[in-house]
C-alpha positions as CSV (number, residue, x, y, z in Angstrom):
1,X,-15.5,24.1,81.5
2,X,-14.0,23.0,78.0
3,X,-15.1,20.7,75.2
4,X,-12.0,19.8,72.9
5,X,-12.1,17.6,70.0
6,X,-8.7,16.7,68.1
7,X,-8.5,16.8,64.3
8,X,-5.5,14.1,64.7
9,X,-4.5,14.0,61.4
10,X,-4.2,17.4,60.9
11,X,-2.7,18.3,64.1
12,X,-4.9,21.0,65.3
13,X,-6.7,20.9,68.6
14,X,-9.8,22.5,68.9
15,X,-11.3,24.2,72.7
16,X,-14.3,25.3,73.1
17,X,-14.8,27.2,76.6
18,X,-18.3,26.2,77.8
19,X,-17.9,27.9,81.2
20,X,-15.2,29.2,83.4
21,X,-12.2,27.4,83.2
22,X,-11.1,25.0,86.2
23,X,-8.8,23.6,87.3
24,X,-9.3,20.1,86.2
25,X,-10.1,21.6,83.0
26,X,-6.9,23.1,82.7
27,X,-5.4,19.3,83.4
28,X,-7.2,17.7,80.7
29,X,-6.0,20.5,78.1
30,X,-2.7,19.9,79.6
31,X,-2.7,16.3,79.4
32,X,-4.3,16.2,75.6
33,X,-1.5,18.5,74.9
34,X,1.5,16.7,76.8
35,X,0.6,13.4,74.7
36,X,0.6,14.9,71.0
37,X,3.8,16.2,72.1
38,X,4.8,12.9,73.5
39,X,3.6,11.1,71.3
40,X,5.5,13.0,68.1
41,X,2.6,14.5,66.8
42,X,3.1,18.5,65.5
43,X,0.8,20.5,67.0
44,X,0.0,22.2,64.2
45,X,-2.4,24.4,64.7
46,X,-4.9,25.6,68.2
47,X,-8.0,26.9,67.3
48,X,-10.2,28.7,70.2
49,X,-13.9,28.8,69.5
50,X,-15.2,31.2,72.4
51,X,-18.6,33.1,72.3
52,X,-16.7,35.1,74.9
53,X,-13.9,34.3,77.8
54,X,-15.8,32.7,80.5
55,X,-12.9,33.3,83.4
56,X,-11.6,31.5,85.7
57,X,-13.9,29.0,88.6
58,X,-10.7,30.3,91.1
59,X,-7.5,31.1,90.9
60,X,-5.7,28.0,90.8
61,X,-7.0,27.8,87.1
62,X,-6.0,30.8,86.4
63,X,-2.4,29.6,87.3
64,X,-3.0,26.5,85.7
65,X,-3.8,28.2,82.4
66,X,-0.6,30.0,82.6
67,X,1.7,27.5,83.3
68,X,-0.2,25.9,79.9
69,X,1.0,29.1,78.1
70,X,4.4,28.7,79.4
71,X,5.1,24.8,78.9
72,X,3.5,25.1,75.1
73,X,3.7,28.3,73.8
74,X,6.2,27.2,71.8
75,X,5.4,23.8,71.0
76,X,2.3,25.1,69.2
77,X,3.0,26.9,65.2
78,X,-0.4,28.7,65.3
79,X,-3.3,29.9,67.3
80,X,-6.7,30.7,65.7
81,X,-8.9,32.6,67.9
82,X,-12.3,32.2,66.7
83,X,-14.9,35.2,68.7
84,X,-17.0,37.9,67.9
85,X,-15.9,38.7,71.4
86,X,-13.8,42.2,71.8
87,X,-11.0,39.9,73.4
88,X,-10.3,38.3,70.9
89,X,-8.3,40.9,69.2
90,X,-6.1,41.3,72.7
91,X,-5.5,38.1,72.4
92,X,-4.3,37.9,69.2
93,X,-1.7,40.6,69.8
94,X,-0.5,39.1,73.2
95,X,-0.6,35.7,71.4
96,X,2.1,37.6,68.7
97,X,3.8,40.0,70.7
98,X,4.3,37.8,74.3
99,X,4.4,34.8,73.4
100,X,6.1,34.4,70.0
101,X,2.9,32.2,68.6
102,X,1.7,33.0,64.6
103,X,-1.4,33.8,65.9
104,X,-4.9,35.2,64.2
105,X,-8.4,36.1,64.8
106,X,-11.0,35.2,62.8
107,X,-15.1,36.6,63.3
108,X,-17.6,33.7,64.8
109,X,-19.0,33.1,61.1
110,X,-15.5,32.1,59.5
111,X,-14.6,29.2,61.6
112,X,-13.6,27.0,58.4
113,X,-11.6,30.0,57.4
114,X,-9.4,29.3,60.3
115,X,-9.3,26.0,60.0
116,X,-7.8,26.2,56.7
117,X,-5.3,28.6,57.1
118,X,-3.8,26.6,60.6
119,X,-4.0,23.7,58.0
120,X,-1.1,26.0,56.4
């Protein structure tokens, strides 16, 4: 599960994993996404705000959530990851190195911190 709120005037999309990621979830993160993009908005700026990764309900989420890489990796001009989690360092480097994505990770306390810098 995901909660997502949108700072709309900033661009930036915030998702908050609350529990492993389904399917559905991985449709409404798809859809919020397909309509800024629609809809002309830049998506500035993705921020992650995850405790730790909470995995995947099955595997059709899984494939969900890469096809969601795949369509926006390069719609998107940076990624915060916010985590005291060990992961969150992997997945700033395969954020940088795979994808292409300007991509940092910032400790659970500095959550404004990355705020401001995907403001730019």
């Amino acid at each position: 599960m995901i909660d997502m709120s949108l700072m709309k005037k900033d661009g930036i999309l915030i998702v908050a994993p609350t529990g492993p990621f389904t399917d559905d979830d991985m449709e409404e993160l798809r859809g919020t996404l397909s309509g800024m993009v629609a809809d002309g908005d830049e998506v500035k700026g993705l921020l992650i705000d995850a405790k730790a990764f909470p995995g995947y309900a099955d595997i059709a989420a899984m494939y969900a959530h890469l096809g969601i890489i795949r369509d926006f990796h390069d719609k998107i001009a940076r990624l915060a990851l916010v985590s005291d989690a060990a992961f969150a360092s992997a997945g700033e480097f395969f954020a940088k190195t795979i994808m292409g994505v300007d991509a940092k990770h910032f400790p659970g306390s500095q959550r404004e911190d990355a705020i401001a810098w995907l403001r730019g």
